[in-house]
C-alpha positions as CSV (number, residue, x, y, z in Angstrom):
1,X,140.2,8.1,157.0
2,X,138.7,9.6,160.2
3,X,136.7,12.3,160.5
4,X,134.9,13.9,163.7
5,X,131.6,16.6,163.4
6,X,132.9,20.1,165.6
7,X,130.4,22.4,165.5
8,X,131.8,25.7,165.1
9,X,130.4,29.1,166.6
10,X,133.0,31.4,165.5
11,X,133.2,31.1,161.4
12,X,134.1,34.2,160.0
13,X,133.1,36.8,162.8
14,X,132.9,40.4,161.9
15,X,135.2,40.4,159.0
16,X,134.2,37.6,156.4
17,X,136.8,37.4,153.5
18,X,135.9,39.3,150.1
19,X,134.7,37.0,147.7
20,X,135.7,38.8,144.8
21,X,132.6,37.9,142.8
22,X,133.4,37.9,139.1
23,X,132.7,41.4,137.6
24,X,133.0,43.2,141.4
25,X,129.3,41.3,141.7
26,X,128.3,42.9,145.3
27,X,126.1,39.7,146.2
28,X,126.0,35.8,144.0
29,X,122.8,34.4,143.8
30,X,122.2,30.8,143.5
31,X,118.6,29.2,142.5
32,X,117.9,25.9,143.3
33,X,115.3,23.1,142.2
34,X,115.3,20.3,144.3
35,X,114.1,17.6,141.5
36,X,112.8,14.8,144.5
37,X,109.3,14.1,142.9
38,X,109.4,10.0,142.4
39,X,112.1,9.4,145.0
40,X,110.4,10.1,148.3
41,X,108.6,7.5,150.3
42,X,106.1,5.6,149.0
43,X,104.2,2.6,150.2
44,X,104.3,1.9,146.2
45,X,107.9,1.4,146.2
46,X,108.1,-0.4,149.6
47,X,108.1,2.0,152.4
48,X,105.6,1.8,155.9
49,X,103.8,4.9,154.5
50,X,103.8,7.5,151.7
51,X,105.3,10.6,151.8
52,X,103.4,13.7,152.9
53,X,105.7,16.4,154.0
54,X,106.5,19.7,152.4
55,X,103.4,19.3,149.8
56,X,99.8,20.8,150.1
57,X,99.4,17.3,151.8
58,X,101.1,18.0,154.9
59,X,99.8,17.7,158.5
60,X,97.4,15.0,159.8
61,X,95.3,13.2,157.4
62,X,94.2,9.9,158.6
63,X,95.0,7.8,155.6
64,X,95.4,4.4,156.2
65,X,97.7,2.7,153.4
66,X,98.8,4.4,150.2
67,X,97.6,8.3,150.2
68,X,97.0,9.0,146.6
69,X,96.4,12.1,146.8
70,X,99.4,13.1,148.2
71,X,101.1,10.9,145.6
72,X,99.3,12.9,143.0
73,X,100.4,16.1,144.4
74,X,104.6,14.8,144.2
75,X,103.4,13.7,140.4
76,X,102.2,17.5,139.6
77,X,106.0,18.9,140.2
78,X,107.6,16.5,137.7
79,X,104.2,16.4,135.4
80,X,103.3,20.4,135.5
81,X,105.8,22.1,138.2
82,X,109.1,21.2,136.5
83,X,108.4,22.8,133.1
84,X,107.0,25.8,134.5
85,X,109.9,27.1,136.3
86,X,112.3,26.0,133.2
87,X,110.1,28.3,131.5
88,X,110.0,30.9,133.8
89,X,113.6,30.6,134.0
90,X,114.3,30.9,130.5
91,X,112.3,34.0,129.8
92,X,114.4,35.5,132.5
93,X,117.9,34.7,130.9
94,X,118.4,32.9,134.3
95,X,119.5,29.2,135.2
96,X,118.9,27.1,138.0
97,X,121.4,24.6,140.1
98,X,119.5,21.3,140.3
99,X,119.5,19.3,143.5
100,X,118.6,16.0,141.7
101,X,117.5,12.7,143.4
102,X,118.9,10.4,141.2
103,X,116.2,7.8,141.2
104,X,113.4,10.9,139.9
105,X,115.3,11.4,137.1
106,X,115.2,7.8,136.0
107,X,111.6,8.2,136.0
108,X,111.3,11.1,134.0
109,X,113.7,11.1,131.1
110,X,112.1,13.8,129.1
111,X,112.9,16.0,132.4
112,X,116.6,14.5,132.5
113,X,116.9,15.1,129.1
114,X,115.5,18.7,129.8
115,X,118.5,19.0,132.1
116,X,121.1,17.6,130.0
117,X,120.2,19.7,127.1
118,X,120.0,22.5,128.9
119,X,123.5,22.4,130.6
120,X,121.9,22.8,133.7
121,X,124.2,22.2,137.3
122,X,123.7,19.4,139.1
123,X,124.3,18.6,142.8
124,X,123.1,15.1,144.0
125,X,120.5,15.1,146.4
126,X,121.1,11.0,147.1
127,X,119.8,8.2,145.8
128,X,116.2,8.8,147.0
129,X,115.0,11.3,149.1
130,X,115.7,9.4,152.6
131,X,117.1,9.8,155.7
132,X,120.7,9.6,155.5
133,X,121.5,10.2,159.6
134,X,118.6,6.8,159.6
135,X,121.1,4.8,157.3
136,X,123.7,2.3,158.2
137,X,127.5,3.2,157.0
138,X,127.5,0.6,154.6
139,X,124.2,1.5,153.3
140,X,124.6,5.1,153.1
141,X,128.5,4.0,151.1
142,X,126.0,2.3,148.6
143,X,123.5,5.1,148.5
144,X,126.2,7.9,147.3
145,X,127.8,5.1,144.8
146,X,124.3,4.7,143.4
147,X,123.0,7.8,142.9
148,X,126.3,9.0,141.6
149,X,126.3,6.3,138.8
150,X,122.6,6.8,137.9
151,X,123.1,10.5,137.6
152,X,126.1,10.0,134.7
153,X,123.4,7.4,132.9
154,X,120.9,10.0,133.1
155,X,122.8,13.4,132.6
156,X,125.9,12.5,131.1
157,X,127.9,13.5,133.9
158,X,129.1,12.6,137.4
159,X,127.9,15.6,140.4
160,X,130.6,17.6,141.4
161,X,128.1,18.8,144.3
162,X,126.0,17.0,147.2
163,X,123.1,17.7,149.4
164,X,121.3,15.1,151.3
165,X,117.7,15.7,152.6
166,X,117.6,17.4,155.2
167,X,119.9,16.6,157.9
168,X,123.1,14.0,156.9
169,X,124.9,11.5,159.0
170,X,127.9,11.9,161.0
171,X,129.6,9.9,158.3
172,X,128.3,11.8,154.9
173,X,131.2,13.6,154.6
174,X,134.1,11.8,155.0
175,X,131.7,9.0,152.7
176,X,131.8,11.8,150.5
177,X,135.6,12.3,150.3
178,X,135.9,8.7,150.7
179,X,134.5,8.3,146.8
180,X,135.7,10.9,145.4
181,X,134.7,13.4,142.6
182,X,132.8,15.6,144.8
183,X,133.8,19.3,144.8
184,X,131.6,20.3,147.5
185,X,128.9,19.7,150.0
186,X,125.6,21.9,150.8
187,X,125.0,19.7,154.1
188,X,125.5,23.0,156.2
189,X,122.8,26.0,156.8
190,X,125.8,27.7,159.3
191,X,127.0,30.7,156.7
192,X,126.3,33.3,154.4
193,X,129.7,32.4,152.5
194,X,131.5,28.8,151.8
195,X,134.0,27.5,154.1
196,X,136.2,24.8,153.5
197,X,136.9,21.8,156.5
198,X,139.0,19.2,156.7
199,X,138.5,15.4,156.4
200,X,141.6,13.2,158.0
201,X,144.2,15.1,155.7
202,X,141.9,16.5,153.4
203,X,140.3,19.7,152.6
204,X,136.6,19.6,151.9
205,X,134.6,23.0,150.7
206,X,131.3,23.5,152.0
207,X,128.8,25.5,150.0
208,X,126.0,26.2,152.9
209,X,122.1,26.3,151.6
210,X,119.4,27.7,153.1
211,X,115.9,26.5,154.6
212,X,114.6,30.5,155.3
213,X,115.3,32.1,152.1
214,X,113.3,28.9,150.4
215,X,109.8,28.4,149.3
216,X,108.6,26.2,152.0
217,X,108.1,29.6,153.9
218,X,104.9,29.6,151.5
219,X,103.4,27.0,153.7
220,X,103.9,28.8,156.6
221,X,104.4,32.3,157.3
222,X,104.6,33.5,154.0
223,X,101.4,31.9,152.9
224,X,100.6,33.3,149.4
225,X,103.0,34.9,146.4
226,X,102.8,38.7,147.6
227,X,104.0,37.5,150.9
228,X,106.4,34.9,149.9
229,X,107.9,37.5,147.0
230,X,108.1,39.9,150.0
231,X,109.9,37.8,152.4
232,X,112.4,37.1,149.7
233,X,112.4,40.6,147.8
234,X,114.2,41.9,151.7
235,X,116.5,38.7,152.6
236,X,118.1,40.0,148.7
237,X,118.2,43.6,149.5
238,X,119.4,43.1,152.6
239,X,122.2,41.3,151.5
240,X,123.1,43.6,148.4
241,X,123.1,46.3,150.9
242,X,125.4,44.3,153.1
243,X,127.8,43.7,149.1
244,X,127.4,47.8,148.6
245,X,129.0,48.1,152.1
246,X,132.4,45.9,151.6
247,X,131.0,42.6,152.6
248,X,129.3,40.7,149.8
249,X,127.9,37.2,150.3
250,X,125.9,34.8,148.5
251,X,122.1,34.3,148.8
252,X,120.1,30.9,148.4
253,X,117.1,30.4,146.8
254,X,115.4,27.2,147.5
255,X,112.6,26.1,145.1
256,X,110.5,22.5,144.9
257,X,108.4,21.6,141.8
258,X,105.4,20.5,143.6
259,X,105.4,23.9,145.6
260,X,106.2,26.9,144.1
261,X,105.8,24.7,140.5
262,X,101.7,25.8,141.4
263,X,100.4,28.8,139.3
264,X,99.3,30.9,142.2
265,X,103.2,30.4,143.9
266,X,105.2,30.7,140.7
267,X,103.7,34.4,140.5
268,X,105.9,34.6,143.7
269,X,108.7,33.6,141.7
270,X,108.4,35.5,138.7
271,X,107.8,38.8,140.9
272,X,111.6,38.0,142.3
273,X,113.5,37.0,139.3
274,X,112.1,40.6,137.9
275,X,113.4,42.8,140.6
276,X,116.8,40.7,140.8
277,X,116.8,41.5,137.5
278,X,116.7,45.3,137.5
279,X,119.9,44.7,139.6
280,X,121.6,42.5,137.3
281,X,124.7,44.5,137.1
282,X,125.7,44.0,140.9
283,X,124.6,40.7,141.3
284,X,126.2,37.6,140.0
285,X,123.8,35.0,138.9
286,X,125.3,31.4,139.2
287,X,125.4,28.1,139.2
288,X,126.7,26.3,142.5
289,X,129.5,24.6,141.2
290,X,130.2,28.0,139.5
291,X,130.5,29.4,143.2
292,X,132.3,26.2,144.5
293,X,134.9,26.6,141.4
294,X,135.5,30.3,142.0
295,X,135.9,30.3,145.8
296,X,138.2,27.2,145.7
297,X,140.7,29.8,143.4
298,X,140.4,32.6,145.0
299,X,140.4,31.1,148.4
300,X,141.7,28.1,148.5
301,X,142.0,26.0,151.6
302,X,145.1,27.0,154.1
């Protein structure tokens, strides 16, 4: 099977396709909670040095060997993080997508269990939360076959989505199609909308995510809840404005346990869930492989 990475400038141009959101939604809202605490780098589980980025542990530290501290702060999102947004999920009738590491889970089965229970979407974020452009073919095979059989042991189910961190490899997506079972990817920031592409012969939907309408812009720009819930609060009107006006699209909302999991963030959170919800009735709230599903029927690939 070959496959070649174009990049694209054009996408839809001025007139994007109607989604036609169930219920004549005007904009679909997808949450996600990247579950990666346990999978990151760690001198603990054999890597040069342990993992400080996107945590209150960020930036230059001078640790020589294993940072515990920063270790500590990727134990509070699985420890404390995790169950505070199921919570603050729940009391908003709302549910989030999970981009699961598959090698966290293992290490938390109450939290898998949590999931399972909870019929809560999964898309794989890989084995462990690595580099996949830094892996070998053959490794990065073995990573997706992993992670993909560990999810089923600790879910119950196979991902029908994937989503590697940060950047994948020029060979994730044809290793994707390659194995099968996967009925999209999120390894794109380029759209407001899924598009499909095509692998050899085969059409492959991609369901872009988003690094700016995430909560890492707390440790940056948007440095405290008021802020963050402000940044946020105008990316969704915006974009319900833009669904009001004939051309609705999809927003994503990117969330991390050890982040926005912290009291004085989650506030953040819970100020944003209550003004989507006082536009429930345009919006459609839903899980990714909901928006995969629904887009592959009413647009399927040429």
């Amino acid at each position: 099977m070959t496959y070649s990475v174009q990049r694209d400038f054009i996408g839809y141009g001025a007139n994007p396709p109607d989604p036609h959101w169930p219920g004549g939604a005007k904009l679909a809202v997808n949450f996600v909670i990247n579950y990666e605490e346990g999978s990151e780098p760690s001198i603990g589980d054999g890597d040069a040095a342990t993992e400080t980025g996107v945590s209150d542990a960020a930036g230059g530290r001078g640790v020589q060997g294993r940072d515990l501290a920063a270790e500590s702060m990727f134990e509070y999102g699985a420890r404390a993080g995790f169950w505070r947004l199921l919570r603050i999920f729940a009391d908003h009738g709302m549910a989030p997508t999970i981009f699961a590491c598959a090698l966290a889970l293992e290490r938390n089965p109450a939290a898998a269990e949590a999931i399972r229970t909870g019929g809560l979407d999964i898309c794989c974020h890989g084995w462990r939360w690595e580099n996949h452009f830094a892996l070998t073919e053959a490794q990065e095979r073995d990573r997706i076959a992993m992670a993909v059989t560990s999810l089923i042991a600790t879910t119950g189910a196979p991902p029908v989505g994937w989503y590697c961190r940060y950047s994948p490899s020029e060979n994730t997506r044809r290793l994707l199609v390659e194995h099968g079972g996967f009925a999209y990817d999120s390894d794109s920031y380029a759209d407001d909308l899924p598009f499909w592409t095509r692998v050899g012969e085969t059409p492959h939907l991609v369901v872009p995510y988003s690094l700016t309408t995430n909560d890492t812009k707390m440790m940056s720009t948007a440095g405290t809840s008021d802020l963050w819930f402000a940044y946020m609060r105008d990316a969704f009107d915006l974009l319900l404005a833009e669904g009001r006006a004939g051309q609705p699209k999809m927003m994503n909302i990117g969330l991390h346990m050890r982040m926005i999991g912290q009291p004085a963030r989650a506030m953040g959170l819970v100020r944003l869930l209550d003004h989507i919800a006082k536009r429930r009735s345009e919006v459609w709230i839903a899980p990714r492989s909901a928006i995969a599903r629904h887009w592959a029927q009413t647009h399927p690939a040429a």
